[in-house]
C-alpha positions as CSV (number, residue, x, y, z in Angstrom):
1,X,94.7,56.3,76.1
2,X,96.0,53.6,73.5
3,X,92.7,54.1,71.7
4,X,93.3,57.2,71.4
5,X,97.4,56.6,70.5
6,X,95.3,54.4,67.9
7,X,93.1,56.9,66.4
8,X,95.6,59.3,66.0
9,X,98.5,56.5,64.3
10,X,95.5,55.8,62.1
11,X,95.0,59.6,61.2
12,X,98.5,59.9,60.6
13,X,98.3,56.9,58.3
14,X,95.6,57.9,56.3
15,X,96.9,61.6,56.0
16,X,100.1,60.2,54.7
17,X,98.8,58.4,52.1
18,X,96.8,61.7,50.9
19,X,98.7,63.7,48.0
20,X,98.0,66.4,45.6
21,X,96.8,66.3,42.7
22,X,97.9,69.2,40.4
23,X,95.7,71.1,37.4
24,X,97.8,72.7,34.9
25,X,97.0,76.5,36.3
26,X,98.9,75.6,39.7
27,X,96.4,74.7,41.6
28,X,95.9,71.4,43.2
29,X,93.3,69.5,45.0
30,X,94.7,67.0,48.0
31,X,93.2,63.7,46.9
32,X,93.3,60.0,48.5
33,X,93.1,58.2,45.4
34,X,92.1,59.4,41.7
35,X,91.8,57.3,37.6
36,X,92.6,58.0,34.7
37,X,89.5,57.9,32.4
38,X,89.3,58.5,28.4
39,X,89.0,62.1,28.6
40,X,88.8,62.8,32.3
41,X,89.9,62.2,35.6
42,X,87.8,60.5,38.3
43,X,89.5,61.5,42.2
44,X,88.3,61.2,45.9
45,X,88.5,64.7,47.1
46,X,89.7,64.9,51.2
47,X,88.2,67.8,51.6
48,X,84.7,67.4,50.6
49,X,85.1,63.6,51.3
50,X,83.4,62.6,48.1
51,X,84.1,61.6,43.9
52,X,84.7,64.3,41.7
53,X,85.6,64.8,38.2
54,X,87.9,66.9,35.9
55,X,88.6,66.9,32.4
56,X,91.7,65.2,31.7
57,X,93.6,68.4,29.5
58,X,93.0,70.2,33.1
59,X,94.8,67.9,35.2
60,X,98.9,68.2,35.4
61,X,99.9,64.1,35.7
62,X,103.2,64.5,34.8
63,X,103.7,67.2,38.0
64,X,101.4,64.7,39.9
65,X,103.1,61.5,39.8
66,X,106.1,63.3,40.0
67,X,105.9,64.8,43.3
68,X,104.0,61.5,44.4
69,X,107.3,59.5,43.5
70,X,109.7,61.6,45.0
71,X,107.6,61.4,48.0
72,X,107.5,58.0,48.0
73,X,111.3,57.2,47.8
74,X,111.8,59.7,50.8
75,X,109.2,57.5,52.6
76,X,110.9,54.5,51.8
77,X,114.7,55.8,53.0
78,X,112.7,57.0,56.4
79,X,111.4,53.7,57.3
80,X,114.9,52.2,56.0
81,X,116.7,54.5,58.4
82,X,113.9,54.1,61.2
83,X,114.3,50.1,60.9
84,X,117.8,50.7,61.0
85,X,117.9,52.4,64.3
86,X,115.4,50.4,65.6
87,X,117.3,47.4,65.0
88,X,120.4,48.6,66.3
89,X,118.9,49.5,69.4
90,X,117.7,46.6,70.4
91,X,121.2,45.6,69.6
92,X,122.6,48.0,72.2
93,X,119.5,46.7,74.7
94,X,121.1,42.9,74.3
95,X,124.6,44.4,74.5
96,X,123.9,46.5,78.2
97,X,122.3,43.2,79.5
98,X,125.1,40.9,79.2
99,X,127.5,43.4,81.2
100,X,127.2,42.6,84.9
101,X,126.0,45.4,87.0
102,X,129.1,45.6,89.4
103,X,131.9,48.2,88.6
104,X,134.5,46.7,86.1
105,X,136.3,45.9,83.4
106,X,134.5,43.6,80.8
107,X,135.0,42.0,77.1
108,X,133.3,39.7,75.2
109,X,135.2,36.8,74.1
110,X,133.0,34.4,71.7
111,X,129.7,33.9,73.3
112,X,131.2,34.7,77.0
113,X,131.6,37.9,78.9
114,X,134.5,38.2,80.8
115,X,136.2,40.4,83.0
116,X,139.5,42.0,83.6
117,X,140.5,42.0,87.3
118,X,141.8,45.0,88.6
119,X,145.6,45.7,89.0
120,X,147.5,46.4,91.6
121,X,149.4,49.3,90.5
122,X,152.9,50.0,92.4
123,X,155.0,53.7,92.6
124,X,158.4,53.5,92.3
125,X,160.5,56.5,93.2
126,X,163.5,57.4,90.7
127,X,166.2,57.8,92.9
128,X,166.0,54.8,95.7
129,X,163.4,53.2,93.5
130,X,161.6,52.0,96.6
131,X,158.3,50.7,95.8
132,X,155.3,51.6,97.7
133,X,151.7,50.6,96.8
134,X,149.4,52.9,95.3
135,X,146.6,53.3,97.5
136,X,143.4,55.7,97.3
137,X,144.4,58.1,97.8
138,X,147.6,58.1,96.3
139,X,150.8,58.7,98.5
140,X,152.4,62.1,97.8
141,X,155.6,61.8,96.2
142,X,157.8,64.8,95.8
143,X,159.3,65.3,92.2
144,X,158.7,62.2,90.1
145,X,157.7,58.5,90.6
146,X,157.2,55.6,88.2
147,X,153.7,53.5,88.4
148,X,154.2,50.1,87.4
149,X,153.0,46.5,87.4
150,X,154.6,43.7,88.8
151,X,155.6,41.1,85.9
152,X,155.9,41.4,82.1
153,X,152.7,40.1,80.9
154,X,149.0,40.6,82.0
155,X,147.4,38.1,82.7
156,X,144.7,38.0,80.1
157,X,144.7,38.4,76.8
158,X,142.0,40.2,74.8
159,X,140.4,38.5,71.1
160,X,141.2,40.7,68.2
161,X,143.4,43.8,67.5
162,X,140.0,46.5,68.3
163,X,138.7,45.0,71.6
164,X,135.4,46.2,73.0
165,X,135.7,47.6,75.9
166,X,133.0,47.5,78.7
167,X,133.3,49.7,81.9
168,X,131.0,50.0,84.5
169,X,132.4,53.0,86.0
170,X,131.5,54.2,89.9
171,X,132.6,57.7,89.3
172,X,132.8,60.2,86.5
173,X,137.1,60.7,86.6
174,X,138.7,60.4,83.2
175,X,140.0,57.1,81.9
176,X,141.6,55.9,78.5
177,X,143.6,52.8,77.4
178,X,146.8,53.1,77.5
179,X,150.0,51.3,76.0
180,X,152.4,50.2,78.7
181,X,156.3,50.6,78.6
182,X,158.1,47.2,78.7
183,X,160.7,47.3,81.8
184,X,163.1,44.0,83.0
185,X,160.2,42.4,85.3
186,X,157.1,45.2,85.4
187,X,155.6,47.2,83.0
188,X,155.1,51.0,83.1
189,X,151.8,52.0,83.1
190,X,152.5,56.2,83.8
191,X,155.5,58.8,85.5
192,X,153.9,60.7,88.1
193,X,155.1,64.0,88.3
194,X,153.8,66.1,91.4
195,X,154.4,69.3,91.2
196,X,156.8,70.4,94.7
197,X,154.5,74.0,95.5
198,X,151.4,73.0,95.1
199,X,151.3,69.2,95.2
200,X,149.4,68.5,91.7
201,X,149.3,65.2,90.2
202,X,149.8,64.7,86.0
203,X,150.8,61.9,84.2
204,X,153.1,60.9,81.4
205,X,151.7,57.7,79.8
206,X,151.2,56.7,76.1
207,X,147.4,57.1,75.3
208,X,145.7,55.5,72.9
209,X,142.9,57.5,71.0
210,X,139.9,56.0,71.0
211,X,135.9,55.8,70.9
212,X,134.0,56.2,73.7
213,X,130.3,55.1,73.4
214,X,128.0,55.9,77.0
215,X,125.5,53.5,77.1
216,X,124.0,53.8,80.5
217,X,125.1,56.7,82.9
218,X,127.5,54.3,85.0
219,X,128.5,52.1,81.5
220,X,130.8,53.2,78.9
221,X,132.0,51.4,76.0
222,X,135.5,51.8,74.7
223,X,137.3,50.7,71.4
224,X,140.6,52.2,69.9
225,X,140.1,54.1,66.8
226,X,142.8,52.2,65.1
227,X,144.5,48.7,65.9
228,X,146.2,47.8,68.5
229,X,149.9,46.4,67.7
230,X,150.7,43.2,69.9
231,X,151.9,44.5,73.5
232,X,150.9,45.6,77.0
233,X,147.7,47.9,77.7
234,X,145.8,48.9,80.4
235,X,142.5,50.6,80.5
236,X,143.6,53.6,83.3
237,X,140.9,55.4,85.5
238,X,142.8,58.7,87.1
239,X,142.4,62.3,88.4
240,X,144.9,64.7,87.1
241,X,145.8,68.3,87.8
242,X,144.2,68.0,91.2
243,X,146.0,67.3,95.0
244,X,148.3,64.6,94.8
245,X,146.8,63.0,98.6
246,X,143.1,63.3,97.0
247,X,143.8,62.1,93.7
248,X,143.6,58.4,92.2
249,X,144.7,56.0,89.7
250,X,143.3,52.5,89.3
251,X,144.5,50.0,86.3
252,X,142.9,47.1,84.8
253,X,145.8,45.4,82.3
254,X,145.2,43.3,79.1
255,X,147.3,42.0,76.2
256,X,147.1,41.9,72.8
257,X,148.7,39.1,71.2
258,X,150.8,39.0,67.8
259,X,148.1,36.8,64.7
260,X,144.6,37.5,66.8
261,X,141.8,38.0,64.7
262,X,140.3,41.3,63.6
263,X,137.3,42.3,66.0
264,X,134.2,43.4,63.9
Protein backbone atom coordinates (compact mmCIF):
# COMPACT_ATOMS: atom_id res chain seq x y z
CA UNK A 1 0.00 0.00 0.00
CA UNK A 2 2.56 2.92 0.64
CA UNK A 3 4.19 1.94 -2.55
CA UNK A 4 1.53 2.35 -4.13
CA UNK A 5 0.43 5.83 -2.01
CA UNK A 6 4.14 6.41 -3.52
CA UNK A 7 3.54 5.80 -7.06
CA UNK A 8 0.53 7.66 -7.27
CA UNK A 9 2.24 11.06 -5.13
CA UNK A 10 4.84 10.59 -7.78
CA UNK A 11 2.27 10.64 -10.69
CA UNK A 12 0.65 13.46 -9.22
CA UNK A 13 4.03 15.21 -9.08
CA UNK A 14 5.08 14.72 -12.32
CA UNK A 15 1.50 15.53 -13.81
CA UNK A 16 1.72 18.77 -12.06
CA UNK A 17 4.71 19.91 -13.34
CA UNK A 18 3.26 19.11 -17.07
CA UNK A 19 1.76 22.36 -18.80
CA UNK A 20 0.64 23.37 -22.21
CA UNK A 21 2.29 24.70 -24.61
CA UNK A 22 0.17 26.88 -26.93
CA UNK A 23 0.57 27.39 -31.07
CA UNK A 24 -0.82 30.55 -32.26
CA UNK A 25 -4.05 28.66 -34.01
CA UNK A 26 -5.34 27.61 -30.43
CA UNK A 27 -4.12 24.57 -30.10
CA UNK A 28 -1.74 23.37 -27.62
CA UNK A 29 0.42 20.38 -27.00
CA UNK A 30 0.81 19.37 -22.94
CA UNK A 31 4.58 19.40 -22.66
CA UNK A 32 7.03 18.56 -19.56
CA UNK A 33 9.67 20.76 -20.48
CA UNK A 34 10.43 22.62 -23.99
CA UNK A 35 13.65 25.56 -25.47
CA UNK A 36 13.78 28.14 -27.16
CA UNK A 37 16.02 27.67 -30.26
CA UNK A 38 16.97 30.37 -33.06
CA UNK A 39 14.06 29.75 -35.24
CA UNK A 40 12.31 26.89 -33.43
CA UNK A 41 11.21 25.31 -30.50
CA UNK A 42 12.60 22.05 -29.15
CA UNK A 43 9.67 20.34 -26.39
CA UNK A 44 9.20 16.87 -24.63
CA UNK A 45 5.72 15.86 -25.74
CA UNK A 46 3.69 13.75 -22.72
CA UNK A 47 1.79 12.23 -24.92
CA UNK A 48 4.09 10.54 -27.31
CA UNK A 49 6.72 10.63 -24.48
CA UNK A 50 9.46 11.80 -26.86
CA UNK A 51 11.37 15.40 -28.43
CA UNK A 52 9.63 17.20 -30.90
CA UNK A 53 10.00 20.29 -32.81
CA UNK A 54 8.04 23.36 -34.06
CA UNK A 55 8.90 26.39 -35.76
CA UNK A 56 9.17 29.17 -33.48
CA UNK A 57 6.51 31.83 -35.51
CA UNK A 58 4.04 28.68 -34.76
CA UNK A 59 4.43 28.58 -31.10
CA UNK A 60 2.30 31.26 -28.82
CA UNK A 61 5.12 32.04 -25.74
CA UNK A 62 3.59 34.92 -24.72
CA UNK A 63 0.01 32.72 -23.99
CA UNK A 64 2.47 29.94 -22.75
CA UNK A 65 4.46 31.47 -20.06
CA UNK A 66 1.54 33.22 -19.22
CA UNK A 67 -0.76 30.62 -18.22
CA UNK A 68 2.46 28.78 -16.75
CA UNK A 69 2.91 31.84 -14.33
CA UNK A 70 -0.38 32.33 -13.17
CA UNK A 71 -0.29 28.66 -12.49
CA UNK A 72 2.56 28.85 -10.63
CA UNK A 73 1.57 31.69 -8.20
CA UNK A 74 -1.70 29.70 -7.43
CA UNK A 75 0.63 26.82 -6.65
CA UNK A 76 2.56 28.75 -4.43
CA UNK A 77 -0.60 30.40 -2.33
CA UNK A 78 -1.81 26.54 -2.04
CA UNK A 79 1.17 25.25 -0.36
CA UNK A 80 1.27 28.67 1.60
CA UNK A 81 -2.27 28.01 2.82
CA UNK A 82 -1.61 24.11 3.20
CA UNK A 83 1.65 24.90 5.43
CA UNK A 84 -0.51 27.13 7.11
CA UNK A 85 -3.07 24.82 8.23
CA UNK A 86 -0.71 22.29 8.75
CA UNK A 87 1.06 24.19 11.09
CA UNK A 88 -1.73 25.39 13.00
CA UNK A 89 -2.83 22.00 13.48
CA UNK A 90 -0.28 20.67 15.01
CA UNK A 91 -0.68 23.73 17.11
CA UNK A 92 -4.21 22.60 18.14
CA UNK A 93 -2.59 18.87 18.63
CA UNK A 94 -0.03 20.46 21.41
CA UNK A 95 -2.89 22.63 22.68
CA UNK A 96 -5.69 19.37 23.36
CA UNK A 97 -2.67 17.53 25.08
CA UNK A 98 -1.90 19.91 27.74
CA UNK A 99 -5.68 19.90 28.91
CA UNK A 100 -6.21 17.06 31.46
CA UNK A 101 -8.64 14.58 30.50
CA UNK A 102 -11.04 14.99 33.63
CA UNK A 103 -14.15 17.33 33.27
CA UNK A 104 -13.26 20.98 34.09
CA UNK A 105 -12.48 24.26 33.91
CA UNK A 106 -8.81 24.98 32.57
CA UNK A 107 -6.42 28.13 31.50
CA UNK A 108 -3.10 28.47 30.68
CA UNK A 109 -1.26 30.83 32.73
CA UNK A 110 2.58 31.19 31.40
CA UNK A 111 3.91 27.83 30.73
CA UNK A 112 1.29 26.13 33.41
CA UNK A 113 -2.20 24.81 32.98
CA UNK A 114 -4.37 25.41 35.59
CA UNK A 115 -7.67 24.83 36.67
CA UNK A 116 -10.72 26.64 37.99
CA UNK A 117 -12.45 24.62 40.87
CA UNK A 118 -15.95 24.34 40.61
CA UNK A 119 -18.35 26.64 42.70
CA UNK A 120 -20.64 26.05 44.89
CA UNK A 121 -23.54 27.94 43.76
CA UNK A 122 -26.29 28.95 46.50
CA UNK A 123 -30.41 30.01 45.75
CA UNK A 124 -31.65 32.54 47.63
CA UNK A 125 -35.31 33.18 47.67
CA UNK A 126 -36.54 36.98 47.39
CA UNK A 127 -38.89 37.20 49.99
CA UNK A 128 -37.24 35.30 53.28
CA UNK A 129 -34.07 35.18 51.36
CA UNK A 130 -33.26 31.83 52.85
CA UNK A 131 -30.43 30.20 51.24
CA UNK A 132 -30.51 26.65 50.13
CA UNK A 133 -27.72 24.87 48.12
CA UNK A 134 -28.20 24.24 44.64
CA UNK A 135 -28.01 20.61 44.14
CA UNK A 136 -28.45 18.45 40.87
CA UNK A 137 -31.12 18.54 40.37
CA UNK A 138 -31.97 21.86 41.26
CA UNK A 139 -34.66 22.45 44.18
CA UNK A 140 -37.93 23.82 42.75
CA UNK A 141 -38.63 27.19 43.73
CA UNK A 142 -41.91 28.77 43.04
CA UNK A 143 -41.79 32.38 41.48
CA UNK A 144 -38.19 33.70 41.65
CA UNK A 145 -34.83 32.93 43.42
CA UNK A 146 -31.36 34.48 43.28
CA UNK A 147 -28.21 32.14 42.57
CA UNK A 148 -25.28 33.44 44.17
CA UNK A 149 -21.73 32.86 45.46
CA UNK A 150 -20.61 33.17 48.76
CA UNK A 151 -17.89 36.12 49.08
CA UNK A 152 -16.97 39.06 46.81
CA UNK A 153 -14.06 37.84 44.96
CA UNK A 154 -13.23 34.39 43.20
CA UNK A 155 -10.66 33.00 44.09
CA UNK A 156 -8.53 33.01 41.07
CA UNK A 157 -7.71 35.34 38.89
CA UNK A 158 -7.27 34.78 35.08
CA UNK A 159 -3.92 36.45 32.93
CA UNK A 160 -5.12 38.86 30.36
CA UNK A 161 -8.42 40.75 29.45
CA UNK A 162 -9.43 37.55 26.51
CA UNK A 163 -8.68 34.42 28.59
CA UNK A 164 -8.73 31.11 26.92
CA UNK A 165 -10.97 29.06 28.07
CA UNK A 166 -10.68 25.15 28.27
CA UNK A 167 -13.72 22.97 29.14
CA UNK A 168 -13.79 19.48 29.24
CA UNK A 169 -17.49 19.16 29.26
CA UNK A 170 -19.39 15.64 30.46
CA UNK A 171 -22.57 16.56 28.76
CA UNK A 172 -23.73 18.48 25.80
CA UNK A 173 -26.13 21.36 28.06
CA UNK A 174 -25.44 24.97 27.10
CA UNK A 175 -22.81 27.01 28.87
CA UNK A 176 -21.38 30.62 28.36
CA UNK A 177 -19.36 33.10 30.51
CA UNK A 178 -21.07 35.22 32.32
CA UNK A 179 -20.46 38.65 34.18
CA UNK A 180 -21.57 38.40 37.81
CA UNK A 181 -23.59 41.15 39.78
CA UNK A 182 -21.66 42.57 42.74
CA UNK A 183 -23.93 42.13 45.98
CA UNK A 184 -22.71 43.14 49.96
CA UNK A 185 -20.88 39.67 50.58
CA UNK A 186 -21.81 37.24 47.26
CA UNK A 187 -21.97 37.75 43.87
CA UNK A 188 -24.93 37.07 41.51
CA UNK A 189 -24.28 34.65 39.12
CA UNK A 190 -28.28 34.36 37.60
CA UNK A 191 -32.36 35.10 38.89
CA UNK A 192 -34.16 31.93 38.46
CA UNK A 193 -37.44 32.41 37.44
CA UNK A 194 -39.70 29.07 37.44
CA UNK A 195 -42.50 29.45 35.84
CA UNK A 196 -45.73 28.51 38.70
CA UNK A 197 -47.88 26.05 35.88
CA UNK A 198 -45.57 24.31 34.44
CA UNK A 199 -42.43 24.40 36.59
CA UNK A 200 -39.76 25.67 33.74
CA UNK A 201 -36.53 26.95 34.67
CA UNK A 202 -34.84 30.32 32.66
CA UNK A 203 -32.41 32.50 33.63
CA UNK A 204 -31.61 36.18 33.87
CA UNK A 205 -27.81 36.60 33.84
CA UNK A 206 -25.52 39.02 31.90
CA UNK A 207 -23.84 36.90 29.10
CA UNK A 208 -20.97 37.58 27.54
CA UNK A 209 -20.70 36.84 23.69
CA UNK A 210 -18.09 34.86 22.80
CA UNK A 211 -16.15 32.21 20.56
CA UNK A 212 -16.60 28.81 20.95
CA UNK A 213 -13.94 26.59 19.23
CA UNK A 214 -14.80 22.31 19.73
CA UNK A 215 -11.75 20.73 19.65
CA UNK A 216 -12.47 17.17 20.75
CA UNK A 217 -16.21 16.09 21.17
CA UNK A 218 -16.03 16.35 25.20
CA UNK A 219 -13.45 19.79 24.84
CA UNK A 220 -14.47 23.13 23.92
CA UNK A 221 -12.51 26.18 23.86
CA UNK A 222 -14.01 29.48 24.89
CA UNK A 223 -12.73 33.18 24.49
CA UNK A 224 -14.98 36.45 24.70
CA UNK A 225 -15.25 38.23 21.42
CA UNK A 226 -14.24 41.45 23.06
CA UNK A 227 -12.38 42.26 26.44
CA UNK A 228 -13.28 41.64 29.45
CA UNK A 229 -13.47 44.85 31.87
CA UNK A 230 -11.97 44.07 35.37
CA UNK A 231 -14.85 42.17 37.53
CA UNK A 232 -16.48 38.98 38.50
CA UNK A 233 -17.19 36.02 35.80
CA UNK A 234 -18.08 32.73 35.80
CA UNK A 235 -18.06 30.24 33.06
CA UNK A 236 -22.03 28.79 33.65
CA UNK A 237 -23.09 25.20 32.48
CA UNK A 238 -27.19 25.10 32.70
CA UNK A 239 -30.41 23.67 31.23
CA UNK A 240 -33.11 26.11 30.53
CA UNK A 241 -36.69 25.97 29.42
CA UNK A 242 -36.91 22.45 30.79
CA UNK A 243 -38.48 21.05 34.50
CA UNK A 244 -37.18 22.91 37.17
CA UNK A 245 -36.46 19.28 39.57
CA UNK A 246 -34.59 17.85 36.29
CA UNK A 247 -32.74 20.79 35.34
CA UNK A 248 -29.03 22.08 36.40
CA UNK A 249 -26.69 24.76 36.90
CA UNK A 250 -23.04 24.33 37.76
CA UNK A 251 -20.43 27.47 38.02
CA UNK A 252 -16.89 27.71 37.85
CA UNK A 253 -15.86 31.63 38.92
CA UNK A 254 -12.76 33.64 37.86
CA UNK A 255 -11.64 37.28 38.01
CA UNK A 256 -10.28 39.61 35.79
CA UNK A 257 -8.21 42.06 37.38
CA UNK A 258 -7.80 45.94 36.53
CA UNK A 259 -3.77 46.49 34.39
CA UNK A 260 -3.49 42.46 33.26
CA UNK A 261 -1.91 42.01 30.14
CA UNK A 262 -3.58 41.58 26.77
CA UNK A 263 -3.91 37.69 25.95
CA UNK A 264 -2.70 36.96 22.27
Amino acid sequence: MRVLLAMLALCGALWADNFRLYLKDGTWHMVREYQKLEDRVRYYSTERSEWEELPLDLVDLKKTEGERTTRLEAEKKQAAVDDAEEKFERAVQREIARVPEDAGVYFVDGSEMKEIKRAELKSVTDRKRTALRIIVPVPVVAGKASLELPGEHAAMTVPGERPNLYFRIDSTQRFTIVRMRPKKGVRVVAVMQVEPMAKLAFFDMDAVDVFRQQLRDNLYKVWPTKPLAAGEYALVQYSEGEAADSGEMLVWDFRVAAGEAKSQ
